[in-house]
C-alpha positions as CSV (number, residue, x, y, z in Angstrom):
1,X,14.5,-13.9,7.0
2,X,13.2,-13.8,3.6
3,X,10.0,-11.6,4.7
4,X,12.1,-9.7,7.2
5,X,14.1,-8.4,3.8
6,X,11.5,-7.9,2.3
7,X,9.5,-5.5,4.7
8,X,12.8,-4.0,5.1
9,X,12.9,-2.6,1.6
10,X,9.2,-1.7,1.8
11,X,9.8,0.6,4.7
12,X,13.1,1.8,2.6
13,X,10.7,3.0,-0.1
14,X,8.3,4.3,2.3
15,X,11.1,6.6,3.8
16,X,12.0,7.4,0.3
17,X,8.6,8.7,-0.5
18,X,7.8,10.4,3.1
19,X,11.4,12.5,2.6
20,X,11.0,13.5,-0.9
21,X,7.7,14.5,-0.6
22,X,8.6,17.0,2.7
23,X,11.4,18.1,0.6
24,X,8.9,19.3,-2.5
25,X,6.4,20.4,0.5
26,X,9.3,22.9,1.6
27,X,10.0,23.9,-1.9
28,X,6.4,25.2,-2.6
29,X,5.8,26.5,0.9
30,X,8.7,28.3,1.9
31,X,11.1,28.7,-1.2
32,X,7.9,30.0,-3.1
33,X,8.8,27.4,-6.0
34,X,5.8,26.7,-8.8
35,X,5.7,22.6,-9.9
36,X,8.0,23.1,-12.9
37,X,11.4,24.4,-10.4
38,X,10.1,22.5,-7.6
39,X,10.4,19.2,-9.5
40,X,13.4,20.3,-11.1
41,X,15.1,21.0,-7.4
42,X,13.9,17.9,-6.2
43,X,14.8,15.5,-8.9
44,X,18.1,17.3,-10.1
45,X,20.2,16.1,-6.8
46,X,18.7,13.2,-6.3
47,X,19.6,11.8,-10.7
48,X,23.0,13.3,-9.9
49,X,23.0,10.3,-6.4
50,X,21.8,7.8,-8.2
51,X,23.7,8.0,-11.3
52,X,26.6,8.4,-9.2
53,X,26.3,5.7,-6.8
54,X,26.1,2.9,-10.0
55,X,28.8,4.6,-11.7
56,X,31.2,4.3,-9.0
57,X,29.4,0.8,-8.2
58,X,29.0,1.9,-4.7
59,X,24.4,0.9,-5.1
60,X,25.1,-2.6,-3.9
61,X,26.8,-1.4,-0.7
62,X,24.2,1.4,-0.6
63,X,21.5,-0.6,-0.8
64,X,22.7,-3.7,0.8
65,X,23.2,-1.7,3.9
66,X,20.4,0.0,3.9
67,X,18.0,-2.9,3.0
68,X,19.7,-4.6,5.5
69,X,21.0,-7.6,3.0
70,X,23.5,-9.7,4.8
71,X,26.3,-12.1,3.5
72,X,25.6,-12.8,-0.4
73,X,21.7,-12.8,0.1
74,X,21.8,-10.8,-2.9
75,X,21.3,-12.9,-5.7
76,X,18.1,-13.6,-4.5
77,X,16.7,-9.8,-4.7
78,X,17.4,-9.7,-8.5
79,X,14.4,-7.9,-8.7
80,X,15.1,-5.0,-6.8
81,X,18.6,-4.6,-8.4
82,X,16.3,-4.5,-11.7
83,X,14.2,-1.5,-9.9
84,X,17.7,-0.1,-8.6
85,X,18.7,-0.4,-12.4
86,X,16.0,0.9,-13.8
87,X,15.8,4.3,-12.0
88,X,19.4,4.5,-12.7
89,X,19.1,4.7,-16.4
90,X,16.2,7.2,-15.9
91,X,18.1,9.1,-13.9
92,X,20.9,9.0,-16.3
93,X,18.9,10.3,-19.3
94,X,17.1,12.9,-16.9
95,X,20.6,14.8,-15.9
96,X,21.4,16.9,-19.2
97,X,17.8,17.9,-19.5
98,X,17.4,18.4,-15.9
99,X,20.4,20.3,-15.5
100,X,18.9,22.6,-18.8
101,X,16.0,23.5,-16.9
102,X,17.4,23.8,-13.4
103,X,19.8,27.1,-14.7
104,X,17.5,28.2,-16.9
105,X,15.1,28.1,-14.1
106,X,16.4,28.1,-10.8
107,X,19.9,30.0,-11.5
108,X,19.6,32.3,-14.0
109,X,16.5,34.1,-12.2
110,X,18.7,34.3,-9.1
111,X,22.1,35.9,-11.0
112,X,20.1,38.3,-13.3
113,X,17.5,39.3,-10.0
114,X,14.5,39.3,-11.7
């Protein structure tokens, strides 16, 4: 059951990755965006998730759901919560700057038309 969990969050990651990466594919190829408002698009909504998730203390459910994590076999998978934990505080000290660059980039072009 052990390994089962374990691929489970694996293939989690790997769907991570696979959707992200279409998203910044679609920002550069059919929005037009550079690297600098692409990444800003794609990792502006997804800090705002994260941070919100932990602060309403919904990421266990999250991720015990989606990693498939059954009846307490948390406490086990201390090591993921760590990974969980750790892009949350990146994610909270990536909003303010994030959100800087996203108007000054992404909205400010689009209100004064240039």
């Amino acid at each position: 059951m052990g390994d089962a969990i374990k691929m489970n969050m694996w293939f989690l990651g790997v769907v991570a990755l696979w959707t992200v990466s279409l998203w910044l594919f679609y920002l550069g190829r059919h929005a037009g965006l550079n690297w600098f408002p692409r990444t800003v698009v794609t990792l502006m909504p997804l800090s705002v998730i994260v941070f919100t998730l932990f602060s309403l203390n919904l990421h266990r459910v999250a991720f015990e759901v989606m990693g498939g994590l059954r009846n307490g076999e948390v406490s086990p998978h201390d090591r993921e919560y760590g990974v969980l934990f750790l892009f949350t505080l990146l994610s909270q000290l990536a909003i303010a700057p994030l959100l800087i660059c996203y108007t000054v980039k992404v909205v400010q072009p689009r209100v004064t038309g240039k």
